[in-house]
PLY file of the C-alpha trace (Angstrom):
ply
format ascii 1.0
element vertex 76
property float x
property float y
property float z
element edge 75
property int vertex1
property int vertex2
end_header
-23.06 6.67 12.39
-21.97 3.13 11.59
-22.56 0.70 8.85
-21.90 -2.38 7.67
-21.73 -3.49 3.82
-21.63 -7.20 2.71
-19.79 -8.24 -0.31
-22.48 -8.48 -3.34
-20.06 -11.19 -5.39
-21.17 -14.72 -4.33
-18.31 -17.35 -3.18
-17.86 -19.05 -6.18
-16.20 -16.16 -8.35
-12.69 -14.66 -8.16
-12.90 -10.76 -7.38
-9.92 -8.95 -9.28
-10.94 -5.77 -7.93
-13.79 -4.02 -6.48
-14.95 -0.46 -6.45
-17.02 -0.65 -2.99
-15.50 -2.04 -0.28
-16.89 -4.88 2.50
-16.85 -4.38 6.00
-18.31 -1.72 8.25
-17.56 1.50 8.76
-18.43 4.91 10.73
-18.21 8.65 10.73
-18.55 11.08 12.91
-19.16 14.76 12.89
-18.16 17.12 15.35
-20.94 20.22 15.72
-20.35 23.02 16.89
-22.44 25.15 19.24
-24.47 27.33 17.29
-26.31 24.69 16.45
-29.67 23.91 16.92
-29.59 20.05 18.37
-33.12 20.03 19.24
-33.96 20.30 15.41
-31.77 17.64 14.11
-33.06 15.66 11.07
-31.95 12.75 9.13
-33.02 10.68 6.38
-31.95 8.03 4.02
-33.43 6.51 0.90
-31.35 5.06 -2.18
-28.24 4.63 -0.03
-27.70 8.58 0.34
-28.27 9.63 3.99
-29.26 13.22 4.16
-28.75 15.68 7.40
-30.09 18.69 8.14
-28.62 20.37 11.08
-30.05 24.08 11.30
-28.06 26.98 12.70
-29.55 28.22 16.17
-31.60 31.83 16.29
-28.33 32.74 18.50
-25.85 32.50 15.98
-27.81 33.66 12.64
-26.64 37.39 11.50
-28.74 40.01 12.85
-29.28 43.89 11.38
-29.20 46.56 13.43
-29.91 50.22 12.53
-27.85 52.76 13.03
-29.31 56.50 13.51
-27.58 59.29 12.34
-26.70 61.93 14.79
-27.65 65.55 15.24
-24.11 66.97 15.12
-23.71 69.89 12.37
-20.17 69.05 10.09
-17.60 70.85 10.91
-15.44 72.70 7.95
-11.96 72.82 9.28
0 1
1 2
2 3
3 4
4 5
5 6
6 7
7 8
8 9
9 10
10 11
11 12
12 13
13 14
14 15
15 16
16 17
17 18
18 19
19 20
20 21
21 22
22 23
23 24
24 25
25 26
26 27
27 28
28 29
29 30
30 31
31 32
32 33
33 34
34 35
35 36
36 37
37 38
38 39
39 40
40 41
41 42
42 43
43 44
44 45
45 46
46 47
47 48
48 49
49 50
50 51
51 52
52 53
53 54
54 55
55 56
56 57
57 58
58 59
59 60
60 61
61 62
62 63
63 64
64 65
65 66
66 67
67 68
68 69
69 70
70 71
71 72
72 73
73 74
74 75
């Protein structure tokens, strides 16, 4: 991702400080593979982007039953 701001003071004041700073930016994440890239989704609205990056079938946890066995417990 990459972005740019623009100051939002106009040229005729003096800026002591600012909490948001100018200039443009990027990130970049790093996914790993158990996830699913096909289903990728992003949105922004009110300067918040929003990703949703769901984990692939693959790597969700799974169950699996156990059955008991037919051995008889042995006492000593």
């Amino acid at each position: 991702m990459k972005a740019e701001r623009k100051p939002t003071y106009g040229d005729d004041t003096d800026t002591v400080i600012t909490e948001r700073p100018a200039g443009t930016f990027s990130r970049q994440l790093f996914l790993g593979e158990t996830l699913d890239t096909e289903k990728i989704g992003a949105s922004h609205d009110a300067g918040v982007l929003k990703l949703r990056i769901p984990i692939s079938e693959q790597a969700k946890p799974r169950k699996i039953a156990v059955s008991g066995g037919d051995r008889k417990e042995r006492n000593g």
